[in-house]
C-alpha positions in Angstrom: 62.4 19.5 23.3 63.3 23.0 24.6 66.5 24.3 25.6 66.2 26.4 29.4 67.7 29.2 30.6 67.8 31.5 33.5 67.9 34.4 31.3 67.2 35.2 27.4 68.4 38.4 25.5 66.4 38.5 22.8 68.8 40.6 20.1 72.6 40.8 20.7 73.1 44.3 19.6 74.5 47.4 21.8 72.1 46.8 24.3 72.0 43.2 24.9 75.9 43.0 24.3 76.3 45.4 26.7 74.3 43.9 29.7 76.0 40.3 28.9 79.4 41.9 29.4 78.6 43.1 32.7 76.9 40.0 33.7 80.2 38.0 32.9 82.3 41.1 34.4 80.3 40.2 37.8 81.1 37.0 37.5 77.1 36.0 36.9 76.7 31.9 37.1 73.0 30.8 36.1 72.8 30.3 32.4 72.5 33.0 29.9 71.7 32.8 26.1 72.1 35.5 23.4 69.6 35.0 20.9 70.9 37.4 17.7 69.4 36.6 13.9 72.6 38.4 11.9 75.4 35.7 11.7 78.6 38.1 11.3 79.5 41.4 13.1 80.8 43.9 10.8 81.1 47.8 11.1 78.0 48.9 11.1 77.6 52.2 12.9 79.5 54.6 14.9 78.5 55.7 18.7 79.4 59.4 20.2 79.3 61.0 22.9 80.6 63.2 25.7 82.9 61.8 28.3 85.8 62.6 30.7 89.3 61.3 29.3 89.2 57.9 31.4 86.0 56.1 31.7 85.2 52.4 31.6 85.2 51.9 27.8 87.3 54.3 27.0 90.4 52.0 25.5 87.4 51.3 23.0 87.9 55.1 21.8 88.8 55.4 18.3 88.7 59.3 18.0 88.5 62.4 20.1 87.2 65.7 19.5 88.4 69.1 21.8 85.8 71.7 19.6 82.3 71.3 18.4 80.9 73.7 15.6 77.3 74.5 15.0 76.3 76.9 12.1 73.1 78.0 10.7 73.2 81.0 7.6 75.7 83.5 8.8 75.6 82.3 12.3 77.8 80.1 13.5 79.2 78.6 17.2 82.4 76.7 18.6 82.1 74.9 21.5 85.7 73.8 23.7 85.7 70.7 26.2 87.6 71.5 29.4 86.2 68.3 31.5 84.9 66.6 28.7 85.5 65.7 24.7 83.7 64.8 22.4 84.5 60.9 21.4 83.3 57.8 19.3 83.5 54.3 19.1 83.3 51.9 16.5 80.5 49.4 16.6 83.2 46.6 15.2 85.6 47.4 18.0 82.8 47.5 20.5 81.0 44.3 19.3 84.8 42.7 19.8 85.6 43.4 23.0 82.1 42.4 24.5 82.3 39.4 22.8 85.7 38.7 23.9 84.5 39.1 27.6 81.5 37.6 27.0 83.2 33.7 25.9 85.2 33.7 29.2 82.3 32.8 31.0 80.8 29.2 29.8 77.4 29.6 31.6 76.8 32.8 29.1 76.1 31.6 25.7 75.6 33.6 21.9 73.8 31.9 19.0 74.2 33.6 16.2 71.6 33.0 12.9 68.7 32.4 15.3 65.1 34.8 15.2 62.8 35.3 17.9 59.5 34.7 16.1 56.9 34.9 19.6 57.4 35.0 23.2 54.3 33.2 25.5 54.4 32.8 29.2 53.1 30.0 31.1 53.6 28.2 34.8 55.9 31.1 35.5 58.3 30.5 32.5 58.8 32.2 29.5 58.6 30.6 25.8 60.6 31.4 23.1 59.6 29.8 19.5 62.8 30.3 16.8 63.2 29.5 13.9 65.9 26.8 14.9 63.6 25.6 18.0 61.7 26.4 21.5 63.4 27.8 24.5 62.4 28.5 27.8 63.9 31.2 30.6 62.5 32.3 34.0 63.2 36.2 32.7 63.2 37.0 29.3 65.6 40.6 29.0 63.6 42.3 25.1 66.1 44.4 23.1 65.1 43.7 19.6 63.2 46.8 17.4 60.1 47.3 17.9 57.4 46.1 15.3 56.0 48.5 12.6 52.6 48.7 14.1 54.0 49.8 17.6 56.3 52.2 16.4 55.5 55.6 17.2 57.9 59.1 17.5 56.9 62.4 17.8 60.0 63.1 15.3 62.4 61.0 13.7 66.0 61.7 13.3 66.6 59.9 10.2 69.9 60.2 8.5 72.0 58.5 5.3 76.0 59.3 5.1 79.3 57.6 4.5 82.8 57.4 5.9 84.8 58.7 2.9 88.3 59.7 1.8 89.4 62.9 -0.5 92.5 63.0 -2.4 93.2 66.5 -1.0 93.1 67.9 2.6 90.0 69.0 3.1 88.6 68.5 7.1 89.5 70.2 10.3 90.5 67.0 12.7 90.1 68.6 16.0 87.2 69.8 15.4 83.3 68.5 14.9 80.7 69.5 13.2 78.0 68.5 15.0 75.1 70.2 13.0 76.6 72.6 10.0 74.8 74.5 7.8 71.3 74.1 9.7 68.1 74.5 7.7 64.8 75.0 9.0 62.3 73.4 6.2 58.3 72.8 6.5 59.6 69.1 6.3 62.0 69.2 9.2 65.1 70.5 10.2 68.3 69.6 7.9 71.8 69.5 9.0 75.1 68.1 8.2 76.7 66.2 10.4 81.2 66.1 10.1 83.3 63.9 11.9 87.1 64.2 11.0 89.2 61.5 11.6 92.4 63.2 9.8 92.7 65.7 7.1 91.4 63.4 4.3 89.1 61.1 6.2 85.6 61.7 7.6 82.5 60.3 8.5 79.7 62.7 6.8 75.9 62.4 7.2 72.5 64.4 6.3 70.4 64.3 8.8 66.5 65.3 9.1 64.4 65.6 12.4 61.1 64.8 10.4 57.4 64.3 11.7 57.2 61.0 9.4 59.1 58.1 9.5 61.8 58.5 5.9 63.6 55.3 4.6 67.3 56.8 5.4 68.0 56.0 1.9 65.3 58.9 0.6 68.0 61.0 1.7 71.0 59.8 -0.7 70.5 62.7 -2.9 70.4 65.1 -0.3 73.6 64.0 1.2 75.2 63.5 -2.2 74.4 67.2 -2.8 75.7 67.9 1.0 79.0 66.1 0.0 79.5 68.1 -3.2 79.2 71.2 -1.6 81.6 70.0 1.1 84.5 68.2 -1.1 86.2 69.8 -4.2 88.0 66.5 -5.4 88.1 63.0 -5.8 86.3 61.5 -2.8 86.1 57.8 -2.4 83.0 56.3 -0.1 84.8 53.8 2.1 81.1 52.6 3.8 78.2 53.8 4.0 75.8 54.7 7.1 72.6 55.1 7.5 70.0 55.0 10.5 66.5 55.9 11.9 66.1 57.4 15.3 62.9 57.4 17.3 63.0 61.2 19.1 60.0 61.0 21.6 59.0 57.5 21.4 54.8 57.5 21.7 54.0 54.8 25.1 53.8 51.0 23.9 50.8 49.3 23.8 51.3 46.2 25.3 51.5 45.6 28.8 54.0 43.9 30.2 55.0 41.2 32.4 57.6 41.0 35.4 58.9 38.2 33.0 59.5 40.0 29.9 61.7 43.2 30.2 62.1 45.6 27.4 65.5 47.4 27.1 67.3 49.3 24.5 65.9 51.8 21.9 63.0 50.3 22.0 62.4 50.9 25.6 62.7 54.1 24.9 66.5 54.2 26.0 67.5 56.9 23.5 67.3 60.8 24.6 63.9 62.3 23.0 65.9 65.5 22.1 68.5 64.5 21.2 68.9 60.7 20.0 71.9 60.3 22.0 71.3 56.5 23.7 75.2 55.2 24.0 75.7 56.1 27.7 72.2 55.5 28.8 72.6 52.1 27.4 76.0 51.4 29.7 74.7 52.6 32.6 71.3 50.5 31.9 73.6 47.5 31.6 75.4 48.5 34.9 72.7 48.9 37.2 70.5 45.9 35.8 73.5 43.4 36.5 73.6 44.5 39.3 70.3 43.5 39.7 70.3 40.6 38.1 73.1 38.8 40.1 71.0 39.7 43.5 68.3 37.9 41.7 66.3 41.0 41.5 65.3 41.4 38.1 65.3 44.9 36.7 62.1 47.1 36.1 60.7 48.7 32.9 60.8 52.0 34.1 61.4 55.6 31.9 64.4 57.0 31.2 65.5 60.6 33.1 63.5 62.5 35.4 59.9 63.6 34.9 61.2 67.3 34.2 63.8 66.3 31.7 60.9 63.9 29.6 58.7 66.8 30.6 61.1 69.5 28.6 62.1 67.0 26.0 58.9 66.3 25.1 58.3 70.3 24.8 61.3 70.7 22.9 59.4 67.8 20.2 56.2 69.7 20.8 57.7 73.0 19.9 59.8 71.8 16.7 56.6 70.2 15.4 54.2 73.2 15.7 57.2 75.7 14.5 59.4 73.7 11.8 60.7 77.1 10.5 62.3 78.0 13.7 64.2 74.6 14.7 67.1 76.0 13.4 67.0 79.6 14.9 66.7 77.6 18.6 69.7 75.2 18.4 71.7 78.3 17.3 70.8 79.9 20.5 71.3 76.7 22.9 74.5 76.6 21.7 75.2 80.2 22.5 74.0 80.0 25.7 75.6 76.9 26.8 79.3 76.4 27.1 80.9 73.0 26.1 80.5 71.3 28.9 77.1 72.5 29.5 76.3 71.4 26.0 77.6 67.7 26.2 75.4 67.2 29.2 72.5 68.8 28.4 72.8 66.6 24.7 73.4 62.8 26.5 72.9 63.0 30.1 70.4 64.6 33.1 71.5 68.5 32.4 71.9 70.4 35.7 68.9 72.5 36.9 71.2 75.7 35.7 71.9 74.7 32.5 67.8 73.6 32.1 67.1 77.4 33.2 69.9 78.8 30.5 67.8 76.8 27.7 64.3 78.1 28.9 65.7 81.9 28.7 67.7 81.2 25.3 64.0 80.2 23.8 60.8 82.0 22.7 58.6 81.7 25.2 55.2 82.0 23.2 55.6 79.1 21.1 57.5 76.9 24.1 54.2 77.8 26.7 51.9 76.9 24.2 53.5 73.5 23.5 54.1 72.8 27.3 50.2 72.9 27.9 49.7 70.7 24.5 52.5 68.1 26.4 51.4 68.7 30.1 47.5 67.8 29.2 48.9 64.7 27.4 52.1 63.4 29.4 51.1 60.2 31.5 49.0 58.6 28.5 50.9 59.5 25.6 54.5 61.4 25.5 56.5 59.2 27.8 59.0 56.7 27.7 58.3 53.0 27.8 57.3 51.8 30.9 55.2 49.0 33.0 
C-alpha cells in the first residue's frame, strides 16, 4: 500500500531543505514529504558567499570577512567590501533552523533513513519505490546527486581540507584567502583556500580545478603539505572537509517530465566558473514556492543568462586548452575588478561593465579561439540542465 503526496523532495539537503522552508514560510497546505537516506545532521560543510549585511538568512551567519586576498608567485591582490562582505554559514546551523521551520507545519513531513531507489510515472502520478516502501505524488521536486554515468563537467573543483586549531597565533581574522599561492599545473590549477575564524582557528582547504573527476581524498597529501607550509606549530584538525564540484556541468541525458523536476547541483544550480551555488539555491527555493502554492509547478530551466553560461563556458574552455595560464588570469580579474565587482561577478549575474572589465583583463588569442570551440557547441553540449 503506497503512501500519497502532493509533492516529494527526493534528498533533504541544501536544496530540498531550502524549498521546504519556504513552502512552510508561505504557509503551503497540500502534503509535502522529505525523502533524505542520512539519518543525523551533523557539520558537514560550510557555505560562502557575498552578501549585503541584512539579508534573509543572515542571523544564520557565523563569520564575516571585510578583505579578500588572492596571490600567485610574487603577485598578489586585496580586495575590500564596501556594500558587501564576504560571509559563511555552517551547514549544522543551517540544517537547524530549516528544520525548525519546517516541523511547524504538519502537512510538511521529513523521513529520515529512507533511499529513493527509482521514480516511474503512470495515470498522471508519480511512483517512488524505497527501500522502506512505495509512494506516490502528483510532482516529484529531484535534488539528489546525479548518477556516475550521467555525470559530466568540463572541470571539477575538487578539494580536501580541515577546520583546525594552532597553539600559536597564526591567521589574519579579517581577512580571506580566497585563492593563495595559485599554481598553474598541466593537471589543473592549485590553490589554497584560508578562512579565519580567529587568530588560532581556520578552515583550510587545497583545492584543484581538474579536467578529471579526483576522489577529494587524492588530495590529503597535497593539503597536508599546504598546511605545513602554512602552520609552524602544533595544529590540531578539529574536522575535516572535503568536496567535489561539477564546474560546467555537460547537458543530462534524460528527458524529462512536467512531473519530475530536477533542482540543486545537479540541475546544474552551481556557477560553472566559479562553483559558487549557495545563493542561487535560495533564490531557486524562493521563486519555485512561489510557484508551487499558485499550483504552478516550476520549470527545469538553466541557470543565468545565455551570455553569462556563454562566458562561463569560455572561461572552462579557455582553462582547459591553457592549464599553464589559469593562474596568470585570476591574478588579473582580481586586479581589474574591485570588491564588489568581484563578489558579483563570483556568485551572481555580473553587470554588463564588470563582464567588459574581465574580457579586456584576458588574452584575447586563447579566449577567441575557445569562444568559437563553445559557440559551435552550446545548445547540445555546454549548458546547464534543462527540459
Amino acid at each position: 500500500m503506497s503512501q500519497t503526496f502532493d509533492i516529494a523532495i527526493l534528498g533533504g539537503g541544501c536544496a530540498g531543505l531550502s524549498l521546504a522552508r519556504e513552502l512552510a514560510n508561505l504557509s503551503y497546505s497540500k502534503r509535502v514529504i522529505i525523502i533524505e537516506p542520512r539519518t543525523v545532521y551533523e557539520h558537514d560543510r560550510t557555505w560562502c558567499f557575498w552578501a549585503d549585511a541584512q539579508h534573509g538568512l543572515s542571523e544564520l551567519v557565523s563569520k564575516k570577512w571585510s578583505h579578500w586576498r588572492f596571490s600567485s608567485q610574487n603577485q598578489k591582490v586585496v580586495h575590500t567590501g564596501v556594500g558587501s562582505s564576504y560571509q559563511q554559514i555552517r551547514s549544522s546551523d543551517f540544517y537547524q533552523a530549516c528544520l525548525e521551520i519546517i516541523s511547524t507545519r504538519q502537512n510538511i513531513e521529513l523521513r529520515q533513513g529512507l533511499y529513493a531507489k527509482t521514480v516511474s510515472i503512470s495515470d498522471n502520478q508519480v511512483s517512488i519505490e524505497t527501500d522502506k516502501g512505495l509512494f506516490t505524488a502528483d510532482l516529484i521536486i529531484d535534488t539528489r546527486p546525479r548518477q556516475a554515468h550521467d555525470d559530466a563537467a568540463m572541470l571539477w573543483q575538487v578539494f580536501s581540507g580541515a577546520e583546525v586549531e594552532t597553539e600559536a597565533p597564526c591567521f589574519e581574522p579579517f581577512t580571506a584567502g580566497l585563492m593563495e599561492n595559485m599554481k598553474s599545473e598541466p593537471r589543473g590549477l592549485k590553490f589554497t583556500y584560508v578562512l579565519p575564524a580567529t587568530t588560532n582557528q581556520a578552515l583550510i582547504q587545497t583545492t584543484r580545478f581538474s579536467p578529471t573527476k579526483l576522489s577529494p581524498t587524492q588530495l590529503d597529501d597535497e593539503f597536508q603539505a599546504d598546511l605545513d607550509g602554512l602552520v609552524q606549530c602544533p595544529v590540531t584538525v578539529k574536522r575535516w572537509e572535503r568536496g567535489c564540484l561539477p564546474m560546467g556541468q555537460i547537458k543530462r541525458r534524460a528527458t524529462f517530465s512536467s512531473k519530475v523536476i530536477p533542482a540543486g547541483q545537479a540541475a546544474g544550480v552551481l556557477r560553472p566558473s566559479s562553483g559558487y551555488g549557495f545563493l542561487r539555491i535560495q533564490a531557486w527555493a524562493r521563486a519555485s514556492a512561489s510557484e508551487l502554492v499558485k499550483d504552478s509547478p516550476p520549470l527545469a530551466k538553466p541557470f543565468g543568462s545565455r551570455l553569462e553560461r556563454t562566458m562561463d563556458a569560455t572561461f572552462l574552455a579557455a582553462m582547459l586548452q591553457s592549464p599553464h595560464s589559469a593562474a596568470d588570469w585570476f591574478i588579473g580579474i582580481a586586479k581589474c575588478l574591485n570588491g564588489d565587482e568581484f563578489g558579483q561577478f563570483m556568485s551572481d549575474s555580473p553587470t554588463l561593465k564588470s563582464w567588459l572589465k574581465v574580457v579586456c583583463a584576458l588574452p584575447k588569442t586563447e579566449f577567441v579561439h575557445a569562444l568559437f570551440k563553445v559557440t559551435s557547441q552550446f545548445d547540445k553540449k555546454y549548458y546547464q540542465a534543462t527540459k
